[in-house]
N, C-alpha and C positions, 0 to 999 in steps of 0.2 A: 700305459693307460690303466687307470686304475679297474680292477675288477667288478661287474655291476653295473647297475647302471641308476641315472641322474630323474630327480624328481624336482620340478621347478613347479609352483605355485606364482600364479602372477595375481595379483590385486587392481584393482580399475585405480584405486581412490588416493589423493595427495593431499587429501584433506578428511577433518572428522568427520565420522557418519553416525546416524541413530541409531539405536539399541535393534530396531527393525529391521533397520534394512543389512546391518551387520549379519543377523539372525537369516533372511534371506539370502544372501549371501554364501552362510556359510553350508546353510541347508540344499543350495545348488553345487556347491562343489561337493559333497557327499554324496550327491546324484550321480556327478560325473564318475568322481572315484569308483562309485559299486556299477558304472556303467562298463567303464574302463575294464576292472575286473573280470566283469560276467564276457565281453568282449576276448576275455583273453590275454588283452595287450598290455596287463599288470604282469601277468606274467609270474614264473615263479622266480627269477631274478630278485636279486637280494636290490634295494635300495642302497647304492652306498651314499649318496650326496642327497641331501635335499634340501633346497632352496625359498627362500619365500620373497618377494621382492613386486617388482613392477612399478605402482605407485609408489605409498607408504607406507608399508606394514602398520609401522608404528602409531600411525594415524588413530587404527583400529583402538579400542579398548583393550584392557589383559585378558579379559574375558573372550569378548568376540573373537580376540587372536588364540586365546586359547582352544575353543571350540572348534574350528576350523583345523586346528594341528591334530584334534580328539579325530576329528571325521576323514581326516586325509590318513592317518596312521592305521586308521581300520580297515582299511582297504588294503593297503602294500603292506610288503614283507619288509623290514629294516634290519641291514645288515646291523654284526655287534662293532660299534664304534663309527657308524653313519655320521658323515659331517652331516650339521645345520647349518645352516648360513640364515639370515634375515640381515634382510638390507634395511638400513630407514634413515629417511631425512634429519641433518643434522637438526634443524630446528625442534623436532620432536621427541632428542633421547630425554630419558627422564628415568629416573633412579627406579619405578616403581614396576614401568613397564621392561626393562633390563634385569630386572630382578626377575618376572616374571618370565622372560622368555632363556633366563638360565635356567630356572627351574625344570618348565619345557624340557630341557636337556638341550637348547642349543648351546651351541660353541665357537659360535666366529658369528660376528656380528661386521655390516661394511654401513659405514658411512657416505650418505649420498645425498644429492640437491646442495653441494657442498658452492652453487655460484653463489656470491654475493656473499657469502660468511667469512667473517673477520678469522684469522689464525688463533684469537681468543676461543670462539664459538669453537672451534675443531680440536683444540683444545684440552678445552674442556669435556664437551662429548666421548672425547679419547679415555681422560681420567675417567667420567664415569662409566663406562664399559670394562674398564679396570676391576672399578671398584667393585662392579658386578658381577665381578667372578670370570669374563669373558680371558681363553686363554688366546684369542686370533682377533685381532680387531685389523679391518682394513679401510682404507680412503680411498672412495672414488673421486677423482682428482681433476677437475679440467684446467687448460690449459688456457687462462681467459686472461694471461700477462699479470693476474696478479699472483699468481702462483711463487712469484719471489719470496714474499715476505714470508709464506707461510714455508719456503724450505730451506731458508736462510738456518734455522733452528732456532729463532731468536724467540719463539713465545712458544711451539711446537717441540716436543720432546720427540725425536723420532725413535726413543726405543722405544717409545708406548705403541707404535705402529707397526704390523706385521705385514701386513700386503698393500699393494698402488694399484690402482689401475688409472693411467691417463686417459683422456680423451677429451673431444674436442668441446668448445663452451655453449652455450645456447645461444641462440638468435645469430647474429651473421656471425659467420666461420672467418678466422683469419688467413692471408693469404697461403696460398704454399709454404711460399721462404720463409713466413714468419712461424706458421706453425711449427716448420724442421727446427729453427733455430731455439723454439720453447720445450720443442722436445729434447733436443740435445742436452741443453740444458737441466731440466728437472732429472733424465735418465743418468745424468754423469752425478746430481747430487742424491740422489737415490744408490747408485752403486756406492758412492763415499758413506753413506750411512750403513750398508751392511745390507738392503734391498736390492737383491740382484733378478735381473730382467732373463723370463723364460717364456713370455710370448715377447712381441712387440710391443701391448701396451700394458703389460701385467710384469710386478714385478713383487715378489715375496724375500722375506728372510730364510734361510734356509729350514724344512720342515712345515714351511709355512703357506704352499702352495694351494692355490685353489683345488680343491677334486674336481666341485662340477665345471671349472673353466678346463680343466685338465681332459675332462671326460669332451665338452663339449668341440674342443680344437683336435681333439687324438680321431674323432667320428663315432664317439659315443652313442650310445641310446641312451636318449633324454626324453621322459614324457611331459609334457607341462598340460597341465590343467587351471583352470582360471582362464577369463577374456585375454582374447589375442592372443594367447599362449603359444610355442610352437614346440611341436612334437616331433622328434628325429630315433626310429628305430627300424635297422637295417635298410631298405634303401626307400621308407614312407617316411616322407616328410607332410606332417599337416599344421595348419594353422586352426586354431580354434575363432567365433565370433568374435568381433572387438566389442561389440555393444554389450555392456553389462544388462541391459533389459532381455534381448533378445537372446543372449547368451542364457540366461533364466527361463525364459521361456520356454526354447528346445527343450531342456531338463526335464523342464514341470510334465514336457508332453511324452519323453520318454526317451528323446534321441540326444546324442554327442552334439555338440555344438559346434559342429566342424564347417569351417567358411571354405577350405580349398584342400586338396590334397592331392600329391603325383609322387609318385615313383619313381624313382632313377635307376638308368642303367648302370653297367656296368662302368662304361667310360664317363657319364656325367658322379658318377661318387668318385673314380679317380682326379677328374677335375677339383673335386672340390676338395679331397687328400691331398692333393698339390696345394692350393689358395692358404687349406690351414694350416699346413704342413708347415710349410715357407716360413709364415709366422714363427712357427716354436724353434726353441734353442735348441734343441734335435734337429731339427733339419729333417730332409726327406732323402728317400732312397730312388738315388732317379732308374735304377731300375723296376722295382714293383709299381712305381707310379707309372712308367712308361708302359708295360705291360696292359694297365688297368686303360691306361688310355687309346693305344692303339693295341690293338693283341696281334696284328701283322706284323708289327715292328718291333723293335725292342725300347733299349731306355727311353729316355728322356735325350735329346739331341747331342750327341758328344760334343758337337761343335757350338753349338747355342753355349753350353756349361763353360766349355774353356772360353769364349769370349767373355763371359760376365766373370768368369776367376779371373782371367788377365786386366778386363777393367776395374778390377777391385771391388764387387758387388758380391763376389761367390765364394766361400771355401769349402774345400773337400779335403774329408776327413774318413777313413775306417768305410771308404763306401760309400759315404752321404753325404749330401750338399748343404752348406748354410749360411745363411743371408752374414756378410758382413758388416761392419759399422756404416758403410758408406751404403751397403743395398738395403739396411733394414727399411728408411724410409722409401722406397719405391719397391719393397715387397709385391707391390699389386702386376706393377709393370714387367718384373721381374719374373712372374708366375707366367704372363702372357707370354714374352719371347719363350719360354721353356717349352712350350708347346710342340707338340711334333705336326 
């Protein structure tokens, strides 16, 4: 897990907004950040990843996007060599704003709202992120069965591509069988490209891996600020307002914009160390997880483990268990029988 920890900014907006309300906006996340700070929970932990995403970044103006990275930056500490990421809809790269957010000093940009855009569209967006200097570009990728043409390689260049992430399309979800079998699919033509799979649906070139997906699945401290946002540091998980009005308002009055927050014990963050665990290409240690889960007991069930090896769901290796080709896709189910 990488050292430090993760700064996510999340955005309401999937569409343009005015010079105003940008300006509020970013004047409330300012509040948060010196709120956060004076709280403590900045902390003197170096920022190694910071994220900007939600709706559309890119929506924003370079300006307004600019400001906002001024007032979030003044508050935390940023490690020397911090990934940025900013995520934004393919419909809105644009040479001026890409120019603008390398300057920033980001450095991996992901491609996203990718339904319904032709392999041209992605494309292109690809090259211009290039062109921009960006040295990580990635596609967030659904699985919406048109996914063929764009990984055929026939109009998509996939070494302009550094990171995948699949998932599933909008509006109705396709069956079970069908979505195993598009996953199958995309993940065997993603390995033949040189994208190799280190979560389940996240798949990088080598060097190329996510930090804050890295941080977020290892059990990272990630703060997010911005509406809906969700905060995970040591075992306080919070959610921030989703309403961007009301989210503004808390600020203006003085307080966090906190909608929920609980704390976990010891055995619910081992639970959830197993659920992410599972996921990553590391695998888990079914002892410390068994420990964290029951402290009466010991591992993780000896007996559970060897049945899902012998049915071909399980390998063990150097100590630790991990999901085979056949259990990636019932990871979840998988995590459940483990239980003690």
């Amino acid at each position: 897990m990488p050292k430090g920890r993760g700064l996510y900014l999340s955005l309401p907006w999937d569409r343009a907004v005015v010079p105003d309300e940008e300006e509020r906006f970013a004047d409330a996340v300012r509040r948060e950040a010196a709120l956060l700070r004076a709280s403590g929970l900045s902390g003197e932990t170096r920022v190694v990843s910071f994220a900007v995403g939600g709706g559309d970044p890119l929506a924003l103006s370079a300006r307004g996007l600019g400001s906002l990275l001024r007032g979030v930056e003044a508050e935390f500490s940023f490690a020397n060599g911090c990934e940025r990421t900013c995520e934004g809809a393919v419909r809105s790269f644009g040479a001026v704003k890409l120019t603008a957010l390398r300057e920033a000093g980001f450095d991996r940009i992901c491609m996203k709202e990718a339904d319904g855009e032709g392999p041209e569209r992605i494309a292109a967006a690809a090259r211009g992120a290039r062109e921009a200097g960006f040295p990580t570009i990635a596609l967030d990728l659904p699985l919406d069965g048109k996914e063929r043409g764009l990984l055929d390689g026939s109009v998509v260049d996939w070494r302009t591509i550094d990171h995948v992430s699949l998932r599933e399309p909008r509006g109705a979800a396709p069956s079970e069988g069908e979505w195993v079998r598009r996953y199958r699919r995309a993940a065997a033509r993603l390995e033949e490209s040189g994208i190799k799979r280190y979560e389940i649906t996240h798949f990088a070139r080598p060097g190329k891996r996510s930090r804050a997906l890295r941080l977020l699945h290892a059990g990272g401290d990630v703060i997010g600020l911005g509406p809906g946002a969700l905060t995970s540091v040591g075992p306080m998980r919070r959610r921030n307002e989703d309403d961007p009005i009301r989210y503004g308002e808390r600020l203006r009055e003085g307080i966090l914009p906190v909608r929920e927050e609980e704390h976990l014990d010891n055995a619910a963050r081992a639970l959830e160390r197993l659920f992410l665990g599972l996921r990553r290409s590391g695998g888990v240690d079914p002892r410390t997880i068994g420990r964290g889960l029951c402290p009466d007991r010991s591992p993780l069930p000896e007996e559970a483990i060897a049945r899902l090896i012998e049915g071909g769901f399980l390998r063990g290796r150097g100590g630790r268990i991990f999901l085979s080709e056949r259990g990636i896709v019932r990871a979840d189910r998988i995590a459940v029988e483990l239980l003690p």
